[in-house]
C-alpha positions as CSV (number, residue, x, y, z in Angstrom):
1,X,0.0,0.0,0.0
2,X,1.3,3.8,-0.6
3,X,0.0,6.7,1.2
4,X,0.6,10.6,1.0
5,X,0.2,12.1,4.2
6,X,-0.9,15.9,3.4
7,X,0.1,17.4,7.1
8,X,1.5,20.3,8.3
9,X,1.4,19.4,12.2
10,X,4.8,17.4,12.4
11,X,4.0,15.5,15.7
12,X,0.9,14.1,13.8
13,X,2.9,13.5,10.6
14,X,5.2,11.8,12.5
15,X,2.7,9.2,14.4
16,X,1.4,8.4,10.7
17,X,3.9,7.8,9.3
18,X,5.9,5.1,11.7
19,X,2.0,3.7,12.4
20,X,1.5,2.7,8.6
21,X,5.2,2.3,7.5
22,X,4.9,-0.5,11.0
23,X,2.0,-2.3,9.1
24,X,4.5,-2.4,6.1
25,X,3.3,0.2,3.9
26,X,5.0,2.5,1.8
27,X,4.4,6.5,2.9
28,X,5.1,10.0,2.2
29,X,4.9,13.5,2.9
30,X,4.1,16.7,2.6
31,X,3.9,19.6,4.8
32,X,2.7,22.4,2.5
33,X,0.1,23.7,-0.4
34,X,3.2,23.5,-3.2
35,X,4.7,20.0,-2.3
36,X,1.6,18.7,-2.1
37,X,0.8,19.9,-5.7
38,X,4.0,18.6,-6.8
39,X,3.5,15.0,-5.5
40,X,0.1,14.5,-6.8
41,X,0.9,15.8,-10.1
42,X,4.2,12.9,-10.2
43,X,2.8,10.5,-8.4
44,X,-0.3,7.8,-7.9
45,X,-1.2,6.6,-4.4
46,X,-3.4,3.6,-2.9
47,X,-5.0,6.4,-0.5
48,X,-4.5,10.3,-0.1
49,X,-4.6,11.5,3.6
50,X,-5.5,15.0,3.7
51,X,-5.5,18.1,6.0
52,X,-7.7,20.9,4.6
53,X,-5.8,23.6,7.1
54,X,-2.2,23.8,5.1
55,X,0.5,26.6,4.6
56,X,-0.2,27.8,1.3
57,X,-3.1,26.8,0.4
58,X,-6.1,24.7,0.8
59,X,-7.3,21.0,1.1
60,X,-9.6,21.7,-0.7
61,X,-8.1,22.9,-4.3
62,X,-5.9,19.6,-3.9
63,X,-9.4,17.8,-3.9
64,X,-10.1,20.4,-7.2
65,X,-6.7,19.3,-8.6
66,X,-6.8,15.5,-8.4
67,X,-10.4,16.0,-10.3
68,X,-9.2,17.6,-12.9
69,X,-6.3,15.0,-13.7
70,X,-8.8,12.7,-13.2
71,X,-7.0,10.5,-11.0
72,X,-8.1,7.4,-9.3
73,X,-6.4,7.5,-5.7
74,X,-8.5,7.1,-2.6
75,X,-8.9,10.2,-0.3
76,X,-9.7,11.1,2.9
77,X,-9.5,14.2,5.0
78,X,-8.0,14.3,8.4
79,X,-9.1,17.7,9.7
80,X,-9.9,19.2,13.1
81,X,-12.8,21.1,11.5
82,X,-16.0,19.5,13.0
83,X,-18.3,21.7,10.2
84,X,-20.7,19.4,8.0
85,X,-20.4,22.7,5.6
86,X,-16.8,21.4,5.0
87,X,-17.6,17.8,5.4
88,X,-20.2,17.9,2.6
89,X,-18.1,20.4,0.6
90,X,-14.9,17.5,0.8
91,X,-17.0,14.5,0.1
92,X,-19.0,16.4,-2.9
93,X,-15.5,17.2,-4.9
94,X,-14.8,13.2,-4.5
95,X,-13.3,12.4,-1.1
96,X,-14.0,8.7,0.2
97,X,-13.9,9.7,4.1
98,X,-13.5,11.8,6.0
99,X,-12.1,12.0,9.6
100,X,-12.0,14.4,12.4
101,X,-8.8,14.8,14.5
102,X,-8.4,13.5,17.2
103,X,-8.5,10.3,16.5
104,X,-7.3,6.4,16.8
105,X,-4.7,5.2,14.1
106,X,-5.7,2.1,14.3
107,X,-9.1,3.6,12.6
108,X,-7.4,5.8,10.8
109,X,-6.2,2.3,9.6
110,X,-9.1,0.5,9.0
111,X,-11.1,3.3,7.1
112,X,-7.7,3.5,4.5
113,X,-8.0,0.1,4.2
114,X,-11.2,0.0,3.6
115,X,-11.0,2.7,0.8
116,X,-8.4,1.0,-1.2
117,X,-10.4,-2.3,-0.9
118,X,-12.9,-0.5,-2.4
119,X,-11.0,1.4,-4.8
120,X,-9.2,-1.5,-5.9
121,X,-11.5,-4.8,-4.9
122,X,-15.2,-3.4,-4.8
123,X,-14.8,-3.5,-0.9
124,X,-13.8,-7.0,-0.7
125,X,-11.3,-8.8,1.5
126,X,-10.7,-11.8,-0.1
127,X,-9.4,-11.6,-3.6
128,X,-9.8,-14.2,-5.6
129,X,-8.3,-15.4,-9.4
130,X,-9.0,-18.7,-10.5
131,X,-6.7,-21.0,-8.2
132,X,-5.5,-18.3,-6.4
133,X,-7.3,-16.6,-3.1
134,X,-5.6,-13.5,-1.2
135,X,-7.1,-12.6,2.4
136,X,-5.8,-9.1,2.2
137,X,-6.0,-8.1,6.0
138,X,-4.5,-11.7,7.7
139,X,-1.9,-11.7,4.5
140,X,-3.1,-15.1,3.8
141,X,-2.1,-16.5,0.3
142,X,-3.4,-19.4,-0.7
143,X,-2.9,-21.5,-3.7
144,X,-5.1,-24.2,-4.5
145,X,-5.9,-24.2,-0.7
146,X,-2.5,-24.7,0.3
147,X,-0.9,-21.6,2.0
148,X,2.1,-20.0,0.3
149,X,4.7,-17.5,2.2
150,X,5.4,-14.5,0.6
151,X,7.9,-11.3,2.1
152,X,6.3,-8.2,2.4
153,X,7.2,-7.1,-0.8
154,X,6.2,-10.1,-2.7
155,X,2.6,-9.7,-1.5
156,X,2.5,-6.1,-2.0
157,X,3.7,-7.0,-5.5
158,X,0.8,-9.7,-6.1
159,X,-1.8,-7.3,-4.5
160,X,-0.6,-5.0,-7.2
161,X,-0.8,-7.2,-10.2
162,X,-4.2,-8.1,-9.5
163,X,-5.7,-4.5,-9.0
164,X,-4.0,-4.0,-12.5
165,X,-5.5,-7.4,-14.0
166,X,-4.5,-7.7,-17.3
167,X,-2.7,-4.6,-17.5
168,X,1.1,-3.9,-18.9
169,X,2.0,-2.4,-15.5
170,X,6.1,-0.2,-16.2
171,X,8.9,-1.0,-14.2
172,X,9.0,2.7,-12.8
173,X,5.0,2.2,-11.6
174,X,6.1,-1.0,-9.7
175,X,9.3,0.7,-8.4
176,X,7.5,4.2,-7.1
177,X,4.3,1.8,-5.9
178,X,6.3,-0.3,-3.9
179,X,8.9,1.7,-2.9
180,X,8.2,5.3,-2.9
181,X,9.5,8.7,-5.0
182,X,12.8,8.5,-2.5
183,X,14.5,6.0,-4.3
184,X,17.0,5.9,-6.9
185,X,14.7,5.2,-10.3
186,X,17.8,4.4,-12.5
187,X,18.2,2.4,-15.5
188,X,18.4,-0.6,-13.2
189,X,15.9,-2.5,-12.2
190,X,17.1,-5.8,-11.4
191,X,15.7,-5.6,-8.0
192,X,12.0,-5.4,-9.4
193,X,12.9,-8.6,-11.6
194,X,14.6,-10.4,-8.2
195,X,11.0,-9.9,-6.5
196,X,8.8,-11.0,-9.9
197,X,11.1,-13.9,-10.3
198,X,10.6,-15.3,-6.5
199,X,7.0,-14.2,-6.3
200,X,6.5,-16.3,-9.7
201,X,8.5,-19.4,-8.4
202,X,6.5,-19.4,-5.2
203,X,3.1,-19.3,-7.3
204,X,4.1,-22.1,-9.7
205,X,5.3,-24.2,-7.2
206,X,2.1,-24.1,-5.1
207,X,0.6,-25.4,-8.1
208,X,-0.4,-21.9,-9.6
209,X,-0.8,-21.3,-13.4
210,X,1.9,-18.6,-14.2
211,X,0.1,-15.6,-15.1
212,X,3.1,-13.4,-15.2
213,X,4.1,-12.2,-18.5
214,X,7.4,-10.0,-19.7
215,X,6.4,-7.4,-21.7
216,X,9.9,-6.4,-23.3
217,X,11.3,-3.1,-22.9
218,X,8.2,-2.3,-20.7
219,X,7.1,-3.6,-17.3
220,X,4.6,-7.6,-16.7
221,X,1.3,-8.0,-17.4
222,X,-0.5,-10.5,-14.7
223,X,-3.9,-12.0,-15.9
224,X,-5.6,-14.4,-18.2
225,X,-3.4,-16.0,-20.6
């Protein structure tokens, strides 16, 4: 899973980010109107978490913006304002949730999860492709019935691949998507084909179809052959 936390109150920011990058997901920042901007305009995330109070600017034109780019990443506003005015105005410009601070992260939590199982899985937990069945909260893979163990990393990939079903998805979408805009996006990405190639061993030897296809020069393509 990645996540932009939009935040300006650093002890906040801060709780965030080592609570969801502790359930293994893959986060970052920004503190301001202008960064903000600049990472939504690069970037596509599994779920936006949104102040609408920010130095610079406000919540919600970033709400505006991602509507005119048309993009697809979950939202939801973290704000201290208790008005339904500004509720009503954040959910009617295409915010999924929203949530008023204080609160739990371990809500916070479940309602991103549960916008990106919506996003991605029409709300569903267990994902299912022919022989293969993914409980996405437990981590559970099964193939066939049989249980496979995958790193971190490995599921995140699978998870991936099948919210892209049957998609050529690049080498630089896997790379940001799993590791974030802070690493090195160079010319090399062995690393990505390490994890494809272990993640497509582990499947076949459970007795999984392989689904994974090269596309040369491009990225995989994971679906119906």
């Amino acid at each position: 899973m990645k996540i932009l936390v939009i935040e300006d109150e650093q002890a906040l920011l801060n709780s965030i980010i080592e609570y969801f990058k502790g359930e293994g997901a893959v986060c970052e920042q920004a503190r301001d109107f202008h960064t903000a901007v600049e990472k939504i305009n690069l970037y596509s995330y599994d779920c936006i978490l949104l102040d609408l109070g920010l130095p610079g600017g406000e919540g919600l034109d970033l709400l505006r913006r991602l509507k005119e780019l048309k993009k697809q990443d979950g939202v939801l506003i973290i704000s201290a304002r208790h008005a339904l005015d500004d509720k009503l105005s954040g959910l009617n410009l295409g915010a999924d949730d929203y949530l008023v601070k204080p609160f739990h992260l371990s809500e916070l939590q479940a309602r991103v999860s549960a916008i990106t199982r919506r996003k991605n899985f029409n709300g569903e937990n267990v994902i299912a492709f022919q022989e293969i069945h993914i409980n996405v909260s437990s981590m559970v893979v099964l193939v066939n019935q049989r249980p496979v163990t995958l790193t971190r990393k490995e599921f995140d990939l699978l998870v991936y691949f099948l919210a892209n079903k049957d998609k050529v998805v690049s080498k630089i979408a896997i790379a940001e998507h799993l590791w974030g805009d802070e690493m090195d996006l160079s010319d090399d990405f062995d690393f990505i084909y390490t994890h494809v190639k272990n993640l497509r061993r582990k499947l076949v030897e459970a007795g999984s179809t392989d689904y994974l296809r090269s596309v040369y020069g491009i990225g995989y393509k994971f679906g119906s052959l």
